[in-house]
C-alpha positions as CSV (number, residue, x, y, z in Angstrom):
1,X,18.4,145.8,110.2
2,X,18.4,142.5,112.4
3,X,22.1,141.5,114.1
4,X,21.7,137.8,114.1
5,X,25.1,137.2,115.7
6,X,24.6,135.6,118.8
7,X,26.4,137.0,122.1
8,X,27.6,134.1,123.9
9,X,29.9,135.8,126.4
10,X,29.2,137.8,130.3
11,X,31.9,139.3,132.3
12,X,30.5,139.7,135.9
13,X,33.0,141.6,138.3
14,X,32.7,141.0,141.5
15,X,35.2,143.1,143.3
16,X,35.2,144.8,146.4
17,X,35.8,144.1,150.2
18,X,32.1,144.4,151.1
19,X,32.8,146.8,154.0
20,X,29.0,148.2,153.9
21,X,28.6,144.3,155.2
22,X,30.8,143.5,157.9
23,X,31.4,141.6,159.9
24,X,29.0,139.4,157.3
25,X,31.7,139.8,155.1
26,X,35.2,138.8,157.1
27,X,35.0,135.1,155.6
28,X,32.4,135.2,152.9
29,X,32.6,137.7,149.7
30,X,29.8,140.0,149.3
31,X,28.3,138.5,146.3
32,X,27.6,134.8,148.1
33,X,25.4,136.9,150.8
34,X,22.1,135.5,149.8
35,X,18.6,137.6,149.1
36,X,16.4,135.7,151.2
37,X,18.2,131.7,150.3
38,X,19.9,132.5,146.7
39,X,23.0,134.2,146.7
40,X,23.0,137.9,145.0
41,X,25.6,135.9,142.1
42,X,23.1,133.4,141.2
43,X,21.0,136.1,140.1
44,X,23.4,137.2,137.7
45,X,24.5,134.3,136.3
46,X,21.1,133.0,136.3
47,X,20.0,136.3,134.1
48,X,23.1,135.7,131.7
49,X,22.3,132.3,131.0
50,X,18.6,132.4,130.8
51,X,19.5,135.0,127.8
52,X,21.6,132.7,126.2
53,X,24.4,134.0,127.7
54,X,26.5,131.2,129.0
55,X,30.3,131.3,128.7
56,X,31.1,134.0,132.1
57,X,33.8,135.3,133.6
58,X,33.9,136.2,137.0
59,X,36.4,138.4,137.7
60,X,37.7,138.8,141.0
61,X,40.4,139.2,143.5
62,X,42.5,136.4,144.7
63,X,40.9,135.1,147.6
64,X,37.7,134.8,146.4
65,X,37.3,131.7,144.8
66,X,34.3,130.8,146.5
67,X,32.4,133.1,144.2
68,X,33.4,130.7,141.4
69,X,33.3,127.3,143.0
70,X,29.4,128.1,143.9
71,X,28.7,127.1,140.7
72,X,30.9,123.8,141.0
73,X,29.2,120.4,141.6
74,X,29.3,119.6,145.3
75,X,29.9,116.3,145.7
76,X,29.4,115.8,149.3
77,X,26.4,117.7,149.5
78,X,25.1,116.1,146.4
79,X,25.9,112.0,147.7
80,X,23.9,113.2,151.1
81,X,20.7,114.5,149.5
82,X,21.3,111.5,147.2
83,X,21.0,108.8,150.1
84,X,18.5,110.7,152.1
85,X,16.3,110.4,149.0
86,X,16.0,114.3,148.8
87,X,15.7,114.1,145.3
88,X,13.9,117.8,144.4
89,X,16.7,119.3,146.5
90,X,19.3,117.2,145.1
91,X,18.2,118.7,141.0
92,X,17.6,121.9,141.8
93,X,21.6,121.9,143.1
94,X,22.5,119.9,140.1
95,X,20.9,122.9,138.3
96,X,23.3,125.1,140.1
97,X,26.0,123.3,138.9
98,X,24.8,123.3,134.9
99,X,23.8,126.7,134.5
100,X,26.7,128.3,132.5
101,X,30.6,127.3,131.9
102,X,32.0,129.6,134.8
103,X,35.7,130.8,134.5
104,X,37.6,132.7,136.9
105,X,39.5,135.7,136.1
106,X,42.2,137.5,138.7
107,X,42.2,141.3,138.8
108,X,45.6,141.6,140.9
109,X,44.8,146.2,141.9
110,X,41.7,147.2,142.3
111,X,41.7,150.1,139.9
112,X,38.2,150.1,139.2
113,X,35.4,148.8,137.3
114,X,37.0,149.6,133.8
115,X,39.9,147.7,135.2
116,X,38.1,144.6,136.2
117,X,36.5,144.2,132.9
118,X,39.8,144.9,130.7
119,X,40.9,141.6,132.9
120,X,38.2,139.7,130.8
121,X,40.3,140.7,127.4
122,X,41.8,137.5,126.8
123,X,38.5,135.9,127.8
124,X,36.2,137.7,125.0
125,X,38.8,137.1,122.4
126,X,37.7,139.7,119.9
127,X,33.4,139.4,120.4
128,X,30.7,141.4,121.5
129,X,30.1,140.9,125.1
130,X,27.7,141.1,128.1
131,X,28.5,142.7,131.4
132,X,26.7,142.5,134.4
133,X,27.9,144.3,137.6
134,X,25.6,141.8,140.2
135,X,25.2,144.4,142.8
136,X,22.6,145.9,140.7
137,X,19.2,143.2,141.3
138,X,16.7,143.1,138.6
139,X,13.6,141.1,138.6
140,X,11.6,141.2,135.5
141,X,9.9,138.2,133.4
142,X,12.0,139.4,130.8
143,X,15.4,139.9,132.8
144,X,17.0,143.0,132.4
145,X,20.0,141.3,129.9
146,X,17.4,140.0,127.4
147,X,15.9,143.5,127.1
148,X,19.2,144.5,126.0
149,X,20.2,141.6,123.8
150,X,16.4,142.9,121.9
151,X,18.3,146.5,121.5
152,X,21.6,145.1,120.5
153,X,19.7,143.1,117.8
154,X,17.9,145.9,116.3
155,X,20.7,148.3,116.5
156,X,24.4,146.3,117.3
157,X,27.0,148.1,118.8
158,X,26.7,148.9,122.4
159,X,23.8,148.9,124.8
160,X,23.4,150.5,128.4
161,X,20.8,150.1,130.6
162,X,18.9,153.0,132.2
163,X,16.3,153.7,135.1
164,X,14.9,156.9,135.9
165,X,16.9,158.7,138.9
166,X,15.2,161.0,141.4
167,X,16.6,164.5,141.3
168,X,18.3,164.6,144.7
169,X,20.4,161.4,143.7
170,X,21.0,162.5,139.8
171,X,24.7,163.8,141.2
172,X,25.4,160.5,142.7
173,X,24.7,159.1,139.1
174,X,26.3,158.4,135.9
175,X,23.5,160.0,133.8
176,X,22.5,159.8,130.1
177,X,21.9,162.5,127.8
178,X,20.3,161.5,124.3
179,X,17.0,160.9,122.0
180,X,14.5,158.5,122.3
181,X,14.2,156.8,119.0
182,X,11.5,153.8,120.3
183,X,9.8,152.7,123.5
184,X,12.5,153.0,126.0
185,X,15.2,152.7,123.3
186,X,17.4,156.0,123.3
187,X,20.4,156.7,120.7
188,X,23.2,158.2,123.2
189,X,25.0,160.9,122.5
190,X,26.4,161.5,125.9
191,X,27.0,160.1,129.1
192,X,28.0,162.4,132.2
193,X,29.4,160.9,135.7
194,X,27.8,162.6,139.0
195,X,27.0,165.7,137.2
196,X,25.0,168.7,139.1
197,X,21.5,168.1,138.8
198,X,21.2,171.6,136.5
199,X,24.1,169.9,134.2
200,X,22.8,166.6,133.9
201,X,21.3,166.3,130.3
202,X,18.7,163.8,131.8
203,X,17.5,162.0,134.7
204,X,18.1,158.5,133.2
205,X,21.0,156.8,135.2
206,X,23.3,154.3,134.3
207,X,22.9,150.8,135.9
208,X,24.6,147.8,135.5
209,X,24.0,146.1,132.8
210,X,25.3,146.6,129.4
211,X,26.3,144.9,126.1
212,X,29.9,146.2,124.9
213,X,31.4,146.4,121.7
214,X,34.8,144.6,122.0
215,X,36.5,147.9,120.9
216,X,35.7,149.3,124.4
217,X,38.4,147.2,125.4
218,X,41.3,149.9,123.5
219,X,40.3,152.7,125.5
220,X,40.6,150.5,128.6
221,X,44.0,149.0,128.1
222,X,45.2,153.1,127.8
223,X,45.2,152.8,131.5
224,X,43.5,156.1,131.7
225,X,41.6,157.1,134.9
226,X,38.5,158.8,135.4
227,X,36.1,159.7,138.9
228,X,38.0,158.8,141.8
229,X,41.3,158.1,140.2
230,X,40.0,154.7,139.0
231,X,39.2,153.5,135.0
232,X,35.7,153.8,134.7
233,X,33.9,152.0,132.1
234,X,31.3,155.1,131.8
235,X,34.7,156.9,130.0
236,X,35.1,153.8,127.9
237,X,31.6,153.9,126.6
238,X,31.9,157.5,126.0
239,X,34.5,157.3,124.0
240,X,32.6,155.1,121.6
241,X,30.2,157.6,121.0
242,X,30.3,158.9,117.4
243,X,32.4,155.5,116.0
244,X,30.1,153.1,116.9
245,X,26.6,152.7,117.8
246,X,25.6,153.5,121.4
247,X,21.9,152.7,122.8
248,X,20.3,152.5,126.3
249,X,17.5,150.8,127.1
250,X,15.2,152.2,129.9
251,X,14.7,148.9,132.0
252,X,11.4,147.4,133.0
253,X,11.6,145.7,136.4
254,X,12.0,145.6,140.2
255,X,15.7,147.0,140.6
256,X,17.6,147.1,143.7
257,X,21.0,148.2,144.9
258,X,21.9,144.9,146.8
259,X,25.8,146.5,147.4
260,X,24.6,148.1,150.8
261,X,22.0,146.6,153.4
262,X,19.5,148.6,152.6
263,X,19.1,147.5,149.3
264,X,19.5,143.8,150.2
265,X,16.8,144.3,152.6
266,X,14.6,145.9,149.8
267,X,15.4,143.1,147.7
268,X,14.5,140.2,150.3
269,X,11.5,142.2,151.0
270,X,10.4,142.0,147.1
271,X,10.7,138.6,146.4
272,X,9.3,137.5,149.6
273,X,5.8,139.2,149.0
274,X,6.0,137.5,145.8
275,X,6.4,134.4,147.4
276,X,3.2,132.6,148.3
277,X,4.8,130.8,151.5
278,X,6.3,133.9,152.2
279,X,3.9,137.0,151.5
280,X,2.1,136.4,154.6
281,X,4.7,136.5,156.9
282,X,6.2,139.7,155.0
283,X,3.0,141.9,155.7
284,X,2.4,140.9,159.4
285,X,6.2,141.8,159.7
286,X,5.8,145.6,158.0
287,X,2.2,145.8,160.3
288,X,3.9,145.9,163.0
């Protein structure tokens, strides 16, 4: 069976104080900090959209409207690269500007991630939906949201996406138990947060990307809390189990954690050997 029903909606939280980044972060929101010269929320928007995927909220806390306004037009900018004839510079900020129809949605507590995401209600108005938590880097020709939207149209219902977890992190994980049913393509039929490694049904761990059947949103609005006395969307998706179809999707791809600096600096490192002007400089750099 083929879903042809096209998902045209992303909700991409972006809370959090960035503490792991101060004093980077005392004026500029953790999600504008840039791997290498393209800030960690271009990626995401940039994966959503180049899936098709290009109505997105952003939800976020008051103060952080630069997040959104990124993906403005900047007309100052744009009239000086204009008149100084930098015209390659000039369309690929244009670009910026026309990747997606960005919207900005206020979570007022931080309650958590399940939290943020019920936020977006109103936004997805009843449809199947994208989310993308941006923290979570993943470079991939096809982008980690296309490799779900390929589930989601075999299958429907929701997807997660999965890596493989070393043992001595499995407890720091939310961690998927199920059977695989394809190529990387697993029907869920449990998901456990931070279990011990001998209770973990697997060692494939939730990251953060999934497709969500709007129904996830009922369990949300119960205002029910889950690890750390916050709504977790791991409890939402759990809860779906058995009504609805659940699926992860065992991603293909460079992945890093870009919420602490050791992951940004694992992600600048990546791209930059990729980069032809770049790899050079990268492996004189790790000779050393």
């Amino acid at each position: 069976m083929t879903f042809a029903t096209p998902i045209t909606k992303a909700v991409i939280p972006v809370g959090g104080l960035g503490t792991r980044f101060l004093p980077a972060t005392r004026t500029v929101p953790k999600l504008l900090l840039p791997v290498l010269n393209v800030p960690v929320i271009e990626y995401a928007v940039r994966e959503a959209a180049g899936a098709g995927v290009r109505d997105i909220a952003i939800v976020m806390s008051p103060g952080m409207e630069s997040v959104t306004e990124y993906f403005q037009n900047q007309s100052v900018l744009e009239r000086e690269l204009r008149a100084r004839g930098r015209d390659e510079l000039l369309e690929a900020q244009l670009e910026i500007a026309s990747l997606a129809h960005v919207t900005t949605v206020y979570q007022h507590e931080p309650l958590g991630p399940g939290h943020a995401i019920l936020q977006a209600r109103e936004f997805c108005d009843g449809e199947t939906f994208v989310t993308i938590f941006p923290d979570d880097v993943i470079i991939h020709d096809t982008s980690a949201t296309e490799q779900l939207l390929q589930v989601y149209r075999q299958h429907g219902g929701s997807v997660i996406a999965a890596t493989e977890a070393p043992d001595e992190i499995v407890h720091t994980k939310g961690i998927i138990g199920g059977t695989e049913i394809g190529d990387g393509v697993y029907s869920v039929d449990a998901l456990v947060e931070k279990p011990a490694l001998e209770d973990a049904p697997s060692n494939l761990a939730i990251v953060g990307r999934y497709i969500l059947d709007n129904s996830v949103f009922d369990y949300l609005a119960g205002e029910r809390s889950g690890a750390g006395g916050e709504i977790q969307i791991t409890d939402a998706i759990a809860s779906l189990i058995g009504k609805s179809p659940v699926h992860a999707r065992r991603l293909e791809g460079f992945h890093a954690d870009t919420g602490n600096p050791g992951g940004m600096l694992e992600a600048a490192i990546h791209v930059a050997k990729h980069d032809p002007s770049l790899a050079g400089i990268v492996k004189r750099a790790l000779a050393e």
